[in-house]
C-alpha positions, -999 to 999 in steps of 0.1 A, spaced: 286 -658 111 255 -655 133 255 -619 128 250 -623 94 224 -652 97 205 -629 122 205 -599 97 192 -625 67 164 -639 94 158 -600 102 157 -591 68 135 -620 52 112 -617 76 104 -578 67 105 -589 32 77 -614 39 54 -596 57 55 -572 28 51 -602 1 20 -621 18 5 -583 29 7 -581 -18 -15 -611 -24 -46 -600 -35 -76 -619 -16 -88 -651 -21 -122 -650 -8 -156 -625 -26 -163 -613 4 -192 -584 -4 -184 -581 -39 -192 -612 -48 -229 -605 -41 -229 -581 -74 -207 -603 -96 -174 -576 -93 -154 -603 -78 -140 -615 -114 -131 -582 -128 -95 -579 -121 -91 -620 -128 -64 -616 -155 -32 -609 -134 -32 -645 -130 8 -647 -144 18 -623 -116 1 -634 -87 20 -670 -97 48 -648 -99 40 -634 -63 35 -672 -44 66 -682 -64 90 -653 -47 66 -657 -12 79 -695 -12 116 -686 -16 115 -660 9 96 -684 31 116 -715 31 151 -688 37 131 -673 67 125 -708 79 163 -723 71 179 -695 93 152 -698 119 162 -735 124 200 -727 123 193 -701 148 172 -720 175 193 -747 173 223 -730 174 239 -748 147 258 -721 136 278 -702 161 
């Protein structure tokens, strides 16, 4: 069983480095000196879409992290 919880932690982990490395910046930065900063504002459905999946992935990462350190499961 703690194989499998270790492969899970393994796995989600990879999964949400890659999620949170997909979310598109929050701050201007440089472009918003020339007003580009709103041009691509319309994929608002998909970046919900993106913090949705980001959460699930995040509170699985943290549920085996716990069962892990505290060697619940054995």
């Amino acid at each position: 069983m703690a194989n499998i919880l270790w492969t899970i932690a393994t796995a989600s982990a990879v999964l949400l480095i890659i999620l949170i490395l997909m979310h598109s910046p929050k701050g201007d930065g440089i472009g918003g000196i020339g007003g580009t900063s709103h041009i691509f504002a319309s994929q608002k459905s998909a970046e919900k879409g993106l913090n949705k999946l980001t959460g699930i992935v995040c509170a699985i990462f943290i549920i085996c992290s716990f069962l892990i350190g505290f060697g619940i499961v054995k």
